[in-house]
C-alpha positions in Angstrom: 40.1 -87.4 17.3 38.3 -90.8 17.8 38.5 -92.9 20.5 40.9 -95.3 19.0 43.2 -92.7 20.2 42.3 -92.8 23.9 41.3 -96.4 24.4 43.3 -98.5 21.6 42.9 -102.1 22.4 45.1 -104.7 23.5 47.1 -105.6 20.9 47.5 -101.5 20.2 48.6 -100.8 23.7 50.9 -103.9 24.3 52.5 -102.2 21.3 52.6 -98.7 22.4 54.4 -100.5 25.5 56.9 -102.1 23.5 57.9 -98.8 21.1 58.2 -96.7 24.2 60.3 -99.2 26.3 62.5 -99.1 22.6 62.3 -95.4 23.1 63.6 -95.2 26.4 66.4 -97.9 25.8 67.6 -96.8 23.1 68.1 -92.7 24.3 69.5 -94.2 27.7 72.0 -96.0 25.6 72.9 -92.9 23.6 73.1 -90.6 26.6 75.6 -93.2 27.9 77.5 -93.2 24.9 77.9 -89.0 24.7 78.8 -89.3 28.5 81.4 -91.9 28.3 82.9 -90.1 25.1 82.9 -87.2 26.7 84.4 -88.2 29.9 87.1 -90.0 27.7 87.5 -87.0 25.2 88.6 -84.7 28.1 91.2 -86.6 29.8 93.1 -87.1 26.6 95.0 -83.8 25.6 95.6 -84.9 22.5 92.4 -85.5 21.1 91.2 -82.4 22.3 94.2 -80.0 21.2 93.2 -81.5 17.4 89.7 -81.0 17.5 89.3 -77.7 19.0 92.8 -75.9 18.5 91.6 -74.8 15.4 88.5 -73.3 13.9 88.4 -76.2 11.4 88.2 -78.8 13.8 85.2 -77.1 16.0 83.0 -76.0 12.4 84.0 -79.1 11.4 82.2 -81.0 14.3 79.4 -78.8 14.0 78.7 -79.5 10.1 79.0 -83.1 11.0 76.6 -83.1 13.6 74.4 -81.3 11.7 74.6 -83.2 8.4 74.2 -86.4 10.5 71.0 -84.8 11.9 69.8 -84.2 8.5 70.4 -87.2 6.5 68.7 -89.5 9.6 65.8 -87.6 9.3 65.7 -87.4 5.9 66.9 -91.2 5.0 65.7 -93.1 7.8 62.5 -94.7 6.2 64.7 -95.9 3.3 67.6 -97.5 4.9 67.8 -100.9 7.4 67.2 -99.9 10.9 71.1 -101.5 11.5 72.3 -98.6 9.6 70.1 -95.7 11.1 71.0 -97.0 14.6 74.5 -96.9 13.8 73.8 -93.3 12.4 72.3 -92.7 15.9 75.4 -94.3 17.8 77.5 -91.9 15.4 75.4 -88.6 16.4 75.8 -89.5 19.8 79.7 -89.9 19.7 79.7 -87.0 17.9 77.8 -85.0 20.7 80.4 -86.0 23.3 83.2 -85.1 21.4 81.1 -81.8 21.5 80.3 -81.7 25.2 84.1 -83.0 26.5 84.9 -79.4 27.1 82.4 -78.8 29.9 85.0 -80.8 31.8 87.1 -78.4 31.7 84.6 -75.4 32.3 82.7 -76.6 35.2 83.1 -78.6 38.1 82.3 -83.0 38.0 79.9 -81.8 40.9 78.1 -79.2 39.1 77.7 -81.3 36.0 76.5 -84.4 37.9 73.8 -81.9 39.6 72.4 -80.5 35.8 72.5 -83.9 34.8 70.1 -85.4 37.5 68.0 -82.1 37.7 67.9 -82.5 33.7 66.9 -86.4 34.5 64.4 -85.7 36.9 63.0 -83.2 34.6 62.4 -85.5 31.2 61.4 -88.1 34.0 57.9 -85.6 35.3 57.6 -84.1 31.8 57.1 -87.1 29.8 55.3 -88.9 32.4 53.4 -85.6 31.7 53.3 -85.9 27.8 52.4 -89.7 28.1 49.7 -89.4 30.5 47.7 -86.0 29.3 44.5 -85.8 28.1 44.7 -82.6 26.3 45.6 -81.7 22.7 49.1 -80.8 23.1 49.6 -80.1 19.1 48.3 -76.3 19.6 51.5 -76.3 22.2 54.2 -78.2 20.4 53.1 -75.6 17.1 54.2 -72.6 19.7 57.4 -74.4 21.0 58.5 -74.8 17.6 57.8 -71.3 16.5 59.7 -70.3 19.5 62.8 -72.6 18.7 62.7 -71.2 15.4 63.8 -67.7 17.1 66.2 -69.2 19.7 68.0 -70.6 16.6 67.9 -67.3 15.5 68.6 -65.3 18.4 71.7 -67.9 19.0 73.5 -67.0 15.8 72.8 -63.5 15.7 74.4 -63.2 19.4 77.6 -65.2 18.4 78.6 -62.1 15.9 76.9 -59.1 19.1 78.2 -61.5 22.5 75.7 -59.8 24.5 76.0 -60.7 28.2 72.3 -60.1 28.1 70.9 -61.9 25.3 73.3 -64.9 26.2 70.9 -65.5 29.7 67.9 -64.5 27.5 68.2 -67.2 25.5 70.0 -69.3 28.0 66.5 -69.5 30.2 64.5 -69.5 27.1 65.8 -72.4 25.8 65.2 -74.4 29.5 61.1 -73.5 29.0 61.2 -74.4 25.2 63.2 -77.9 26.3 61.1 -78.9 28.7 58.1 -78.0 26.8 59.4 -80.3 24.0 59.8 -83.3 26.4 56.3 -83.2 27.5 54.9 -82.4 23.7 57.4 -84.9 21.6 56.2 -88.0 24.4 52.5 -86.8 23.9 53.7 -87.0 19.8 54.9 -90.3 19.8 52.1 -91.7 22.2 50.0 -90.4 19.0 52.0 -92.0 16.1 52.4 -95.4 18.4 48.8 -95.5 19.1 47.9 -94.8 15.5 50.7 -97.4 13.9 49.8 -99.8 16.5 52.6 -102.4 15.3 55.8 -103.9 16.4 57.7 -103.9 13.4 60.8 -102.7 11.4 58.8 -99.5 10.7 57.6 -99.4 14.2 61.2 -99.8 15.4 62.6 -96.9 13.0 59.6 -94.9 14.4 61.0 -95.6 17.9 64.2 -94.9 17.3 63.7 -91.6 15.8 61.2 -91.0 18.9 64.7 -91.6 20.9 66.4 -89.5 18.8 64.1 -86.4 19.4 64.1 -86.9 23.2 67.5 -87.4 23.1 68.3 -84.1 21.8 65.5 -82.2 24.1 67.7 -84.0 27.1 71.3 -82.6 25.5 69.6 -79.5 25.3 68.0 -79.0 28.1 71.4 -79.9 30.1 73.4 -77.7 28.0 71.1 -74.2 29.1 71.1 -75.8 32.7 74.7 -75.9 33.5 74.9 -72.5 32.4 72.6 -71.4 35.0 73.8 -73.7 37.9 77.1 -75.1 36.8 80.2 -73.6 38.7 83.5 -72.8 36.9 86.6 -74.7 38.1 88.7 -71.6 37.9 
């Protein structure tokens, strides 16, 4: 790797600046978004007894999410950055009708405390990712590999419900997570430094950036609260 890489110049760092504090502001403003939907989601009884009183309404959030997830990735380069933020926005609405029902699991106490452990976590791990020295690509190719088979392991436990693999995979996925922070900051630090621009492709490269940590953040705070969360029955 050259030393572009290492010590851009001015004009390259003031943009690598500007893309992260895009990054930042823009998967703040979608975590806020999942949490208010949430939060609004779960005191409403009748917006949760349609969605998830049937089969077809929970599979049919799930196929959305994940057709949303697809078609951003996939489209993003070709459409106006108005319409992949409000895909973004969407995703993230999306997420919190998702997430509503750990209202009614856990305790507000215990999900405040896997939210600000899951904060304070991105927080040191992309400060990490942003700051390191090292080749982190040999690292991101294992914490992919190793998603790969929590995907796996996931769907093959929803038709065994083992007790066991359930906290297998529940502490897996809290090292692959955080291991994804530190890598997918060290990633973007890469493409930002190489791109080097503030532009509309800059800003769509910045958003997806957002995107990515975003979902290492919902992720990571999911397999937390199982481990620390506390049942309100």
């Amino acid at each position: 790797m050259d030393n572009h890489s290492y010590a851009p110049s001015y004009d390259t760092s003031s943009a690598v600046s500007s893309l992260f504090k895009s990054v930042y502001l823009q998967m703040a403003a979608a975590l806020a978004i999942t949490g208010l939907t949430a939060w609004v989601v779960a005191n409403n009884e009748q917006i949760l007894y349609t969605i998830f009183s049937s089969s077809f309404g929970v599979w049919g959030l799930f196929i959305a999410q994940i057709v949303l997830v697809l078609w951003l990735s996939a489209r993003v380069w070709k459409m106006s950055m108005f319409s992949a933020t409000i895909l973004f926005v969407l995703y993230s609405v999306l997420t919190g009708v998702s997430l509503s029902v750990i209202f009614l699991l856990y305790t507000q106490a215990s999900i405040a405390s896997a939210f600000f452990t899951t904060a304070g976590t991105f927080l040191a791990m992309s400060l990490i990712g942003y700051t390191s020295k090292f080749d982190l690509s040999k690292v991101g190719n294992v914490l992919f590999m190793l998603l790969i088979g929590l995907v796996i392991a996931t769907v093959v436990n929803i038709f065994m419900k083992s007790e066991g693999l359930y906290w297998i995979i529940t502490y897996a996925g809290v090292v692959i997570f955080t291991g994804l922070m530190a890598y997918d900051t060290y990633k973007l630090r890469q493409i930002f430094t190489q791109y080097g621009q503030v532009d509309e492709m800059g800003q769509k490269l910045a958003l997806m950036g957002a995107f990515s940590l975003y979902l290492d953040f919902i992720n990571l705070f999911i397999y937390l609260l199982r481990i620390f969360g506390s049942s309100r029955d």
